[in-house]
C-alpha positions in Angstrom: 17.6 5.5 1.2 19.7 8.1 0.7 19.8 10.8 3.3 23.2 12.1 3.9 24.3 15.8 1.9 27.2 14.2 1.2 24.9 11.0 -0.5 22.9 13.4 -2.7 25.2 15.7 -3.8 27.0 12.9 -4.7 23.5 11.3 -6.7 22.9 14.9 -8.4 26.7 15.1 -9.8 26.3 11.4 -11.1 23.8 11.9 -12.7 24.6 15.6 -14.1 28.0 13.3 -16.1 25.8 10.6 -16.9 23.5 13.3 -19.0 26.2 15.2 -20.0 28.1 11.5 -21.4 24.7 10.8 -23.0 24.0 14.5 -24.7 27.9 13.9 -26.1 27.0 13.2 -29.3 24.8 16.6 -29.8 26.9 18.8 -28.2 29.9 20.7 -29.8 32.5 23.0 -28.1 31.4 26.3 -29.6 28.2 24.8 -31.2 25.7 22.3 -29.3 24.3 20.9 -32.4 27.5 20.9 -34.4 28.4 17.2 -34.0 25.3 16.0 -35.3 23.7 17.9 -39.3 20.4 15.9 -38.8 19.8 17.7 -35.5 22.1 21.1 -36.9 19.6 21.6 -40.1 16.7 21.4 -37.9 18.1 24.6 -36.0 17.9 25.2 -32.1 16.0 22.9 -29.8 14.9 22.2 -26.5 16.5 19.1 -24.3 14.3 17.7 -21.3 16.2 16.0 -18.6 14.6 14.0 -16.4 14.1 15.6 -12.6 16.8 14.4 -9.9 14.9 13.5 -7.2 16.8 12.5 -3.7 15.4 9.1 -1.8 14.8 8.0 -5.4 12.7 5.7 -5.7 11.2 6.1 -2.6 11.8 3.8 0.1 9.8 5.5 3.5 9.4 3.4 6.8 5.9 3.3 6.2 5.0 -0.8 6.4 1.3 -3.1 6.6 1.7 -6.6 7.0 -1.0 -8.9 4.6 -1.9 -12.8 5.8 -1.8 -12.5 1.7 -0.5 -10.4 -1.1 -3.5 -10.2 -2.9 -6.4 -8.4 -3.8 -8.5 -10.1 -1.4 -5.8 -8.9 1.3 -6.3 -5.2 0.8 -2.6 -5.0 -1.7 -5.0 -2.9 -3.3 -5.7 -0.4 -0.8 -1.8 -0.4 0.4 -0.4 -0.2 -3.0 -2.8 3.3 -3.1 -1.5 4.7 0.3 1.5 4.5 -1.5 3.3 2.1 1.7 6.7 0.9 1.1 6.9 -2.3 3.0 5.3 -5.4 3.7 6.0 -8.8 5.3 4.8 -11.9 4.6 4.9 -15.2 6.9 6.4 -16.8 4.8 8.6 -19.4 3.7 8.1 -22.9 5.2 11.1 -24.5 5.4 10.0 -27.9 6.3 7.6 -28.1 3.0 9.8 -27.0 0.4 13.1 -29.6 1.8 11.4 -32.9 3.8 13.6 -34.9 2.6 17.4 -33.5 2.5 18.6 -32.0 -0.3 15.8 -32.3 -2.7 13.9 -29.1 -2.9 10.5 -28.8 -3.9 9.4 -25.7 -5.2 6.1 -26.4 -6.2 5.4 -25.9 -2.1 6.3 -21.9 -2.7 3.5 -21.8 -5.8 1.2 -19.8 -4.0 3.8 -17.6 -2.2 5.2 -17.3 -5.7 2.0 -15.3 -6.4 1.9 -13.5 -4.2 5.5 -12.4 -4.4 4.5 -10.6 -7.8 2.2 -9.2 -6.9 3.8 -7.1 -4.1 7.2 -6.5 -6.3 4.4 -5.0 -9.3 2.9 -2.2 -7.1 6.8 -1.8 -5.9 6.3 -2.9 -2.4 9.4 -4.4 -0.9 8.5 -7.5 1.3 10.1 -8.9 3.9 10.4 -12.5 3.6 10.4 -14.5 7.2 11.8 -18.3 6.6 10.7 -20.8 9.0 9.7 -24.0 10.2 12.7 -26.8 10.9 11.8 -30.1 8.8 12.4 -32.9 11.2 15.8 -34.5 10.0 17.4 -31.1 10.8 15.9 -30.2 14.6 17.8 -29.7 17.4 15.5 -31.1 19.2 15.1 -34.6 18.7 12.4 -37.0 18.2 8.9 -34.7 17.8 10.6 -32.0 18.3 8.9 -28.3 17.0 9.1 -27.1 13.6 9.3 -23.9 15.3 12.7 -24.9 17.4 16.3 -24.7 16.1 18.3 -26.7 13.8 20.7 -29.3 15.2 24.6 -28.5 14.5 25.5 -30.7 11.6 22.5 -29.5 9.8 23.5 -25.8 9.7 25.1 -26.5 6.0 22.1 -28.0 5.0 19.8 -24.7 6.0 22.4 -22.9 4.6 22.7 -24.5 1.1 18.8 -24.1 1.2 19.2 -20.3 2.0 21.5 -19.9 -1.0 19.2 -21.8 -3.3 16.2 -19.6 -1.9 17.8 -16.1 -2.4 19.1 -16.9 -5.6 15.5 -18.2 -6.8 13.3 -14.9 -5.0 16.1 -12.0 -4.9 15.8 -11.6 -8.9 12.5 -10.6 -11.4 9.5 -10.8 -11.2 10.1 -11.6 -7.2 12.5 -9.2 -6.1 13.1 -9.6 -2.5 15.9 -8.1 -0.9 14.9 -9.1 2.8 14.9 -11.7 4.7 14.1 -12.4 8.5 15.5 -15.8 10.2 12.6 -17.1 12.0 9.4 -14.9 13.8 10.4 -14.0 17.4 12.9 -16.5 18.0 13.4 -15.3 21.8 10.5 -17.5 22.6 10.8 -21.1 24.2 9.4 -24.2 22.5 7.1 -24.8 25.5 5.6 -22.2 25.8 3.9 -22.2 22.1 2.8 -25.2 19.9 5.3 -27.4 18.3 4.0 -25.8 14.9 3.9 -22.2 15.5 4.2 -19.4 13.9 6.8 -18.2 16.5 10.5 -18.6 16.1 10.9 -20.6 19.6 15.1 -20.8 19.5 14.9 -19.8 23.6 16.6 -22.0 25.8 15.4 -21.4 29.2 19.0 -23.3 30.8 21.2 -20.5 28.9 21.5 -17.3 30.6 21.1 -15.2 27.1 18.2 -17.7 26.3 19.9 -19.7 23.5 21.0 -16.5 21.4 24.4 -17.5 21.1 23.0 -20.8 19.0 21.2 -18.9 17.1 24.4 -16.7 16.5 25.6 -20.2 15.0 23.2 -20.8 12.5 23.7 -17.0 11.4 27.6 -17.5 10.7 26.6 -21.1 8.9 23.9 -18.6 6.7 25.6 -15.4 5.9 27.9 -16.2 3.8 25.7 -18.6 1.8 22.9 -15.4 1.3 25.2 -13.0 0.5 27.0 -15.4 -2.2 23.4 -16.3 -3.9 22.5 -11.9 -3.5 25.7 -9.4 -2.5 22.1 -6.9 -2.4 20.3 -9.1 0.2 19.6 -8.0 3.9 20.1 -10.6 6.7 17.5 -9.9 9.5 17.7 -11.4 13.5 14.4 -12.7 13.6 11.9 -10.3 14.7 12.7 -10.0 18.7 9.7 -10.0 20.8 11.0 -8.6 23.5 8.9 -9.5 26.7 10.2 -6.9 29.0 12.5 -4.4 29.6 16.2 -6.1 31.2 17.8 -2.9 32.0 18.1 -1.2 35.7 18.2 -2.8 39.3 15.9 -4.1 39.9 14.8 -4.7 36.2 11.1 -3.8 35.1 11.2 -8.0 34.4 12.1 -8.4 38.0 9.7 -6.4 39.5 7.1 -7.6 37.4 8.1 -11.3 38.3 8.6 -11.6 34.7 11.4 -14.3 33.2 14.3 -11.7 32.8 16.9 -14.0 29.9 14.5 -13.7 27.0 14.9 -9.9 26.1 19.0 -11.2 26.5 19.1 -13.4 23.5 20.1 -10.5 21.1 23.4 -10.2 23.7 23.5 -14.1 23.4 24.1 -13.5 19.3 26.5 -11.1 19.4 28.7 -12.7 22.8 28.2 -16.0 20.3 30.5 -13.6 17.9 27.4 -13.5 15.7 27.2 -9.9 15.3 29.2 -9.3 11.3 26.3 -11.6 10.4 23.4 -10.0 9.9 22.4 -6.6 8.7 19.9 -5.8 11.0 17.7 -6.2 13.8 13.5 -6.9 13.8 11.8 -6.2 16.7 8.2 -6.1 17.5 6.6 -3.4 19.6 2.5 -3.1 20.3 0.6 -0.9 22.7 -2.3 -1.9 24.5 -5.3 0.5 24.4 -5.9 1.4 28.2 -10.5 2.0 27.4 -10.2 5.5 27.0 -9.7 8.2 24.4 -5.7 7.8 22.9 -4.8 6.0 26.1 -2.0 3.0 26.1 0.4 1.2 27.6 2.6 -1.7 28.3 3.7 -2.1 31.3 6.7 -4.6 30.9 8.4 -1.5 29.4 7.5 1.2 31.4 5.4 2.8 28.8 2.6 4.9 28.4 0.3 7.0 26.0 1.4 9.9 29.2 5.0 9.3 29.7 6.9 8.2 26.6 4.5 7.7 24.2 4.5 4.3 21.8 6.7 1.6 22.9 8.9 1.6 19.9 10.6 4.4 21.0 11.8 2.5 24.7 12.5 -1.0 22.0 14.8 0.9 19.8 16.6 2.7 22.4 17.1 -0.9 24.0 18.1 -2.0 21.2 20.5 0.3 20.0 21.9 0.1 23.8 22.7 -3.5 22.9 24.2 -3.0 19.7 26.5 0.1 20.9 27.9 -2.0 23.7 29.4 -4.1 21.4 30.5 -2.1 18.2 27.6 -2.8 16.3 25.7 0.4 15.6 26.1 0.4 12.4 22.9 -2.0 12.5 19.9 -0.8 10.5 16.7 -1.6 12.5 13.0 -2.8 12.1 10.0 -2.8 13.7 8.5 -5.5 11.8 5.1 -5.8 13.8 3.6 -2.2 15.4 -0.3 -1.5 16.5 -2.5 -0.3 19.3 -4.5 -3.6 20.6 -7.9 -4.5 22.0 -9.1 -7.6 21.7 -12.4 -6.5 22.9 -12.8 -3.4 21.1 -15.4 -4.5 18.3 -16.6 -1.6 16.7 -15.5 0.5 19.5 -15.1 4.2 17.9 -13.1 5.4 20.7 -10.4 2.7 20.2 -10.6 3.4 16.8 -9.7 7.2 16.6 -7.0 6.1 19.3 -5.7 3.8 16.8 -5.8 6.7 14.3 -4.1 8.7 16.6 -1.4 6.1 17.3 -1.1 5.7 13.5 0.9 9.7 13.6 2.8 9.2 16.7 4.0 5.7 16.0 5.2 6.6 12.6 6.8 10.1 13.3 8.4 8.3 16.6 9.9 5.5 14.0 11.4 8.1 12.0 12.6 9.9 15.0 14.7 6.6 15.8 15.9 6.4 12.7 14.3 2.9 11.4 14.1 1.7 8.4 11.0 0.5 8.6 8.1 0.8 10.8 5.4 -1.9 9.8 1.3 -2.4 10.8 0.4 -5.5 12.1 -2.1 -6.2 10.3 -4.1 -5.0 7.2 -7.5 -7.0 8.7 -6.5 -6.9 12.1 -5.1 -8.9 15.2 -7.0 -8.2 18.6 -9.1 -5.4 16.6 -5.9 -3.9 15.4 -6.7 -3.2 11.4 -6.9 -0.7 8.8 -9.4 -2.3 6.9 -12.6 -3.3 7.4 -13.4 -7.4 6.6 -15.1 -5.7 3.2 -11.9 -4.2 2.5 -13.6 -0.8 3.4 -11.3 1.8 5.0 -11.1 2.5 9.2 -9.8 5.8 10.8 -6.4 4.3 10.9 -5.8 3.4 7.2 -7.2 7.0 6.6 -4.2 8.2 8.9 -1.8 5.9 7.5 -2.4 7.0 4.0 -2.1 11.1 5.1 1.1 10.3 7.1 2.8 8.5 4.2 2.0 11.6 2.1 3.0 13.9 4.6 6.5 12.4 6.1 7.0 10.1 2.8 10.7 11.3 2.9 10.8 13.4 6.4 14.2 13.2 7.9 14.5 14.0 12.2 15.4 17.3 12.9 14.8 17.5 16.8 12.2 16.7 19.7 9.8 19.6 19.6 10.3 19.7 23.8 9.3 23.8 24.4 5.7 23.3 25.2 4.9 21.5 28.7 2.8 18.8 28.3 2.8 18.3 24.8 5.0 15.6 22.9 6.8 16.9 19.2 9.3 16.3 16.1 10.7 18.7 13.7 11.6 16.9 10.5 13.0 18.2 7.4 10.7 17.6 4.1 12.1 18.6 1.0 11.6 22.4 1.4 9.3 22.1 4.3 9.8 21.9 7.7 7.2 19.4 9.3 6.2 19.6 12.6 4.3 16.5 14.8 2.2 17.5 18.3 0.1 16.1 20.6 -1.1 16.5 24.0 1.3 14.3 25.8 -0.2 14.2 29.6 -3.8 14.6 27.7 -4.7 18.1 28.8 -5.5 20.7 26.6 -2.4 23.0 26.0 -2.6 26.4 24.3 0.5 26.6 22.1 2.0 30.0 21.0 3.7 29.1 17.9 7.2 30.8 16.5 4.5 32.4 13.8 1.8 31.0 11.6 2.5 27.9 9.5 1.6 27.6 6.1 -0.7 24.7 6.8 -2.5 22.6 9.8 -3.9 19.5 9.2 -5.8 16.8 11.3 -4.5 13.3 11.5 -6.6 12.4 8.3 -6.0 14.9 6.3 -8.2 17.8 6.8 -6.9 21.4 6.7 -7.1 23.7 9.7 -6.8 27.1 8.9 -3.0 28.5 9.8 -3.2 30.5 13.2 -0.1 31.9 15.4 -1.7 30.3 18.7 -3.1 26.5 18.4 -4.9 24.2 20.7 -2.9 20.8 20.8 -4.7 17.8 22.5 -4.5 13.8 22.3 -5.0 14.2 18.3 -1.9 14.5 16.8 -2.0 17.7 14.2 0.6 17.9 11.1 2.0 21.6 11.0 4.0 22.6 8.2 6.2 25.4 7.6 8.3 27.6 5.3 12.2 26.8 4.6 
């Protein structure tokens, strides 16, 4: 993306000397048409140059992970919400190398498809790789396929890494991303030996086995970037059970194991930090039965104190990174939603999940992510867009209105005048956007700075401009002149 004045001015003069190199041939000092008497004998004429467009092509944090990218998954109805991003689960290691050095592609033939189909409606995907076949584990014996790699097979996963990115980075897969494992800051007993979880924790290390998996990042770099200078090396999507920080900690006080949320540390005091290009991170919310209520209490969070948890992650997160000279780290939140496992057909929890659709994604772009992305399509614990039938919910509705609305909004500032009520300002080509809701969940009677030139709902539905607005739990899209 490019977002910096400096970047686009810079765009917009390249490609003003690229036009004028490429009109050369037609154009004469004293007469444009001079150099050329086919074009001179027809007499003057009209030149159309293509619009310069900044953020071009457009690359917005707006993300829905698929379990596949097909029809069938709704790539369909994501590809017509216009959503930049999605990630698939993903590569299996242990199928495509059992046996050491001898790589079977045949295992990706599915994946393959569905790889094409994503890059065809120009959806970047994030690619997760997984799953530690058995002569490579750490842990020996029966170890997990989830679990780390032992030492002297690091050059082995790397080799396969180079292999990999130089077989999917190019047409007709075109994938640019790739994410080292799913939550990693888990340990390998507390999940299956097969799961879908990263499990690199080590419960005996005080930064929970990050620094190993700093290790297998130096051992991979250099082998991904050699195979795709283009490709993006991501730490594993962090889970993040609690929050680490104060004294006592909120893991503390919720007797809650306080060394997992330390594993990023772990990879950057393992000296892991100029090897990877940025951080995943997962951050849900947990409906709390009413009308736009959440929270999550491991972080301190709430639908009427800070709003979606992402915004507590990605400070955390940038915290970590800033301590040790790494904020130049582009982050992720590679699995985001609003959860109720109990909420079938619930209509309540799904105009919350509407509402968290707005806040969520303007609070992403507020942090400055790169990407922000729905887990899932179908739904986890009630969570998804789409119906089974592929038919749209409240949410995808939102989704699909907030994508058109902020598809290239940059942060201005927290909207923080009005008591009670939760804003951002962001900058949209020539309009100013503005994002508010009802913060404490009181209605609030806000005297604007004038009447914008448009209101809308969450899904899209104009309210007519007034000076003087009602803001409650639903978050309302204003937008306004330059």
């Amino acid at each position: 993306m490019i977002n910096s004045k400096k970047s686009r001015l810079m765009l917009t003069t390249a490609v003003m000397l690229i036009g004028t190199f490429l009109l050369s041939p037609f154009l004469g000092k004293s007469n444009p048409v001079t150099a050329s008497p086919a074009i001179a004998s027809s007499g003057p004429f009209t030149i159309y140059l293509p619009l310069v467009m900044r953020n071009f092509p457009l690359q917005t944090v707006f993300g829905a992970e698929m379990a596949q990218l097909t029809s069938g998954g709704g790539l369909d109805q994501m590809a017509a919400a216009n959503t930049s991003w999605t990630r698939r689960n993903g590569v299996i290691w242990s199928s495509v190398e059992s046996a050491e050095g001898t790589y079977d592609w045949s295992a990706m033939a599915g994946l393959e498809s569905e790889l094409q189909n994503a890059s065809s409606k120009g959806i970047q995907v994030i690619l997760i790789v997984r799953s530690t076949p058995q002569w490579a584990r750490k842990i020996a014996g029966s170890g997990p396929y989830c679990g780390p790699i032992s030492q002297d097979k690091l050059p082995a996963f790397g080799s396969f890494m180079r292999a990999l990115v130089a077989r999917y980075s190019v047409p007709p897969y075109n994938v640019k991303y790739w994410e080292l494992w799913n939550e990693p800051d888990v340990d390998p007993s507390l999940v299956p030996a097969d799961s879908i979880y990263g499990c690199w924790g080590d419960e005996s290390d005080s930064h929970y086995g990050g620094g190993y998996y700093a290790e297998m990042l130096k051992a991979v770099y250099p082998q991904i970037k050699s195979a795709d200078s283009q490709a993006q090396v991501l730490v594993g999507g962090l889970l993040l059970d609690c929050d680490p920080r104060g004294s006592p900690s909120v893991c503390a006080a919720l007797a809650h194991n306080e060394k997992p949320p330390k594993f990023l540390e772990g990879i950057l005091l393992g000296g892991g930090g100029p090897y990877f290009d940025g951080v995943s991170f997962h951050a849900y919310d947990v409906y709390w039965g009413a009308l736009g209520q959440y929270s999550i209490p491991n972080w301190n969070t709430a639908w009427n104190t800070t709003g979606p948890t992402v915004i507590a992650k990605a400070g955390f997160v940038k915290s970590v990174l800033a301590a040790y000279g790494f904020s130049d780290k582009f982050l992720m939140n590679t699995e985001t939603a609003v959860l109720c496992g109990s909420c079938n057909n619930d209509s309540a929890f799904e105009t919350t999940k509407a509402y968290y659709v707005a806040q969520a994604y303007s609070a992403a772009i507020a942090e400055g992510l790169r990407a922000n992305v729905w887990y899932s399509v179908q739904g986890w614990q009630n969570s998804g867009l789409l119906n089974p039938d592929l038919s749209s919910r409240p949410a995808y509705t939102a989704f699909k209105f907030a994508r058109n609305e902020l598809r290239d909004a940059v942060w201005l500032r927290d909207v923080a005048e009005y008591s009670g009520v939760k804003g951002y300002e962001f900058q949209r080509g020539d309009r100013r956007i503005w994002v508010l809701w009802s913060l404490d969940g009181a209605s609030h009677l806000v005297n604007l700075p004038g009447v914008p030139l448009a209101i809308y709902h969450v899904d899209g539905v104009s309210i007519s401009p007034v000076g003087s607005l009602t803001v409650t739990l639903e978050p309302l899209y204003l937008e306004w002149g330059p």
